[in-house]
C-alpha positions, 0 to 999 in steps of 0.5 A: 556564501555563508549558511545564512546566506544559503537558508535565507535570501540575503542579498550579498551587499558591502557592508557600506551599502547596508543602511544604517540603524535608525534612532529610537527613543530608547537609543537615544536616551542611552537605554540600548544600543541600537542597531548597527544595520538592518538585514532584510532577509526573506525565505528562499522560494524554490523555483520550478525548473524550465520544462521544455514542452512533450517532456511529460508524454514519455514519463506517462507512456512509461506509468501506462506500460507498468500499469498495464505490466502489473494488470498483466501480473494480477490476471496471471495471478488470478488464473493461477489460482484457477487452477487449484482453486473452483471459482464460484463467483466468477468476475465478482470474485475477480474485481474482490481479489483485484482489490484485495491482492494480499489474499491472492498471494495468502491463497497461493500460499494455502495450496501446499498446507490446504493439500497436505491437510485435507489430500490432494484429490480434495476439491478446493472452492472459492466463494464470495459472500456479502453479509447483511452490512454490505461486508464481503467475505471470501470463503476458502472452502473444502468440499469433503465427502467422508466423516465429520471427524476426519474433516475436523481433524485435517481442518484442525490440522490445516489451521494449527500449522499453517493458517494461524500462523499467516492470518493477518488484518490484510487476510481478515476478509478470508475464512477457510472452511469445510463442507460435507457431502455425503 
């Protein structure tokens, strides 16, 4: 089979049984040559192959199994964060982070920096937030009972060495901040 042959379907006739030219006026006249033969070439069209019947339950009793392993994952994952983390908002803030999985690993992330910064025995909340636009925001927030200096210090910490660093349009819904209470 040449390369024309596998772009095109062209049928593989002798040359005997390809049909001849037919006379055109200007062939006629000696303007040009006319043709030796026609080639009816058409695109191939690809054919779907033979499926024998129930071949497709297995394929999707496998997508249903990953579906259900990553839910499995992205609850771990969820209470993961549970336990460094006080969730304010309860099953919205679940479905927020469900749908927004780059801020479950940035959160994850944030322990060891939020801990370095502001102490370990500092308690760490999430809250969920919608502004007038209907936009949710999560807020990172650290509950701090001390001076506002200190925590501007250890958040100015926190931000220069690791949150600047790691904020990205996929973190865009997170904003970390302190509280104080005295």
């Amino acid at each position: 089979m040449n390369a024309l042959q596998q772009d095109w379907d062209v049928p593989a006739f002798p040359q005997s049984a390809w049909s001849p030219a037919p006379q055109t006026n200007a062939s006629l006249a000696g303007i040009g040559p006319a043709p030796d033969f026609f080639i009816s070439a058409t695109p191939r069209i690809p054919k779907m192959p033979a499926r024998s019947e129930g071949v497709l339950l297995p394929s999707l009793a496998d997508a249903e199994a990953d579906l259900e392993a990553g839910y499995r994952v992205l609850e771990n994952d969820i209470n993961q964060l549970k336990k460094f983390y006080v969730f304010t908002a309860g099953k919205p803030l679940d479905l927020f982070l469900a749908s927004h999985r780059p801020l479950i690993s940035t959160l994850r992330d944030a322990r060891v920096p939020l801990s370095l910064a502001f102490g370990e025995e500092k308690l760490f909340r999430l809250e969920l937030s919608v502004d007038e636009y209907d936009v949710p925001t999560v807020y990172g927030v650290v509950v701090w009972r001390g001076s506002v200096t200190s925590a501007a210090q250890a958040f100015n910490s926190f931000s220069e060495n690791w949150w600047l660093d790691h904020m990205t349009p996929a973190t865009s819904d997170l904003v970390f901040i302190y509280r104080i209470f005295r």
